[in-house]
C-alpha positions in Angstrom: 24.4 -2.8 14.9 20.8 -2.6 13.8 19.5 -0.5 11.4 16.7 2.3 13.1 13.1 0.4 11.3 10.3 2.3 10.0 7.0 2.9 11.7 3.9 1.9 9.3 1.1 4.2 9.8 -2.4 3.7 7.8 -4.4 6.7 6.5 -8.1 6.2 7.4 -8.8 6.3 3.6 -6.3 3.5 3.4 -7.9 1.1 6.1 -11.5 1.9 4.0 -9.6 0.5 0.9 -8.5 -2.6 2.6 -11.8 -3.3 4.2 -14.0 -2.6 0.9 -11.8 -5.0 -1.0 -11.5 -7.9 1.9 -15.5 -7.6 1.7 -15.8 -7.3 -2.3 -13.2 -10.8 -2.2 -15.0 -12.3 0.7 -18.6 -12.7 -1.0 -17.2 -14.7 -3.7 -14.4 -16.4 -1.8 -13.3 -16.7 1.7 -9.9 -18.3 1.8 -8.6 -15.7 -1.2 -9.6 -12.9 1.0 -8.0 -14.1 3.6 -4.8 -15.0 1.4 -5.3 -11.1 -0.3 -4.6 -9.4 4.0 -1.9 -11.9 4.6 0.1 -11.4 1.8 -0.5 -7.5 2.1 0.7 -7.3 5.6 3.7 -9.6 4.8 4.3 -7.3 1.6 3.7 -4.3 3.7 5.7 -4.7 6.6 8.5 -5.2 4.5 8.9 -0.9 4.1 9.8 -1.0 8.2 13.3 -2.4 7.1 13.2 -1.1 3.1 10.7 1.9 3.1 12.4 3.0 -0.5 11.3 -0.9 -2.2 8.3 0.7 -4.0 9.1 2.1 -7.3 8.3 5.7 -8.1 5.7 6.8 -10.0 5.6 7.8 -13.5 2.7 10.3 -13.0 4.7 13.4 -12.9 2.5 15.2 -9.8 2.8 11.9 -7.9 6.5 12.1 -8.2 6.7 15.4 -6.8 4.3 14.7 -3.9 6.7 11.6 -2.5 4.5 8.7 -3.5 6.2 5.8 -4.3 4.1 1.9 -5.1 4.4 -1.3 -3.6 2.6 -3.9 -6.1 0.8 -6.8 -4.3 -0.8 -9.4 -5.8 -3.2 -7.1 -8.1 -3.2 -4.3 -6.0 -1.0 -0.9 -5.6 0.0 0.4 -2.4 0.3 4.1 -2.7 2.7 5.3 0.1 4.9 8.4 1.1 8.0 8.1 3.8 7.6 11.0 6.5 10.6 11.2 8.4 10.7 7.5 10.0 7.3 6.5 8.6 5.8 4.9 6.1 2.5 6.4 5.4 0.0 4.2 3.6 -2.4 6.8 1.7 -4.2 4.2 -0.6 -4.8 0.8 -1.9 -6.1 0.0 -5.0 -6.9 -2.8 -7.6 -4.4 -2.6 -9.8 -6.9 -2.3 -12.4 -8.3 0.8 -11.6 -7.3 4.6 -13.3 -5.4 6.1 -9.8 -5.7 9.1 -11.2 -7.9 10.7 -8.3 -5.4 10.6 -6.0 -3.8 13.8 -7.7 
């Protein structure tokens, strides 16, 4: 019997962060960039069959708001799971304070 999979939905916000840092990537080198999106979306659609693989946050707030983090590469996905979705909310170099989000 199969197991009911997980929709993937991107907040807008989230599809900004993917295209600013395919375009930051791409001026300095083509074939990473394209490397960075294929490894995201293999990484990604991995929460249709285990939505709960990111960790949890440490950020107290972040916690108890639902977000959980999916490392790729250098960057952080910052999702929640609604129901039967995976809500992307942000993606960020892995680098950078993620503070704003709260």
């Amino acid at each position: 019997m199969n197991k009911a999979r997980f929709k993937i939905e991107y907040l807008p916000v989230a599809v900004r962060d993917l295209d600013e840092m395919f375009d930051y990537i791409l001026k300095d080198d083509h074939s990473a960039a394209i490397s960075l999106l294929d490894r995201m979306e293999n990484d990604i659609s991995k929460l249709e069959d285990f939505p709960e693989l990111g960790v949890v946050p440490k950020d107290d707030r972040l916690r108890l708001m639902g977000y959980r983090m999916l490392v790729v590469g250098v960057c952080i996905v910052f999702y929640v799971i609604l129901g039967e979705i995976v809500e992307i909310r942000r993606v960020i170099h892995g680098k950078r304070r993620y503070s704003f989000l709260i």
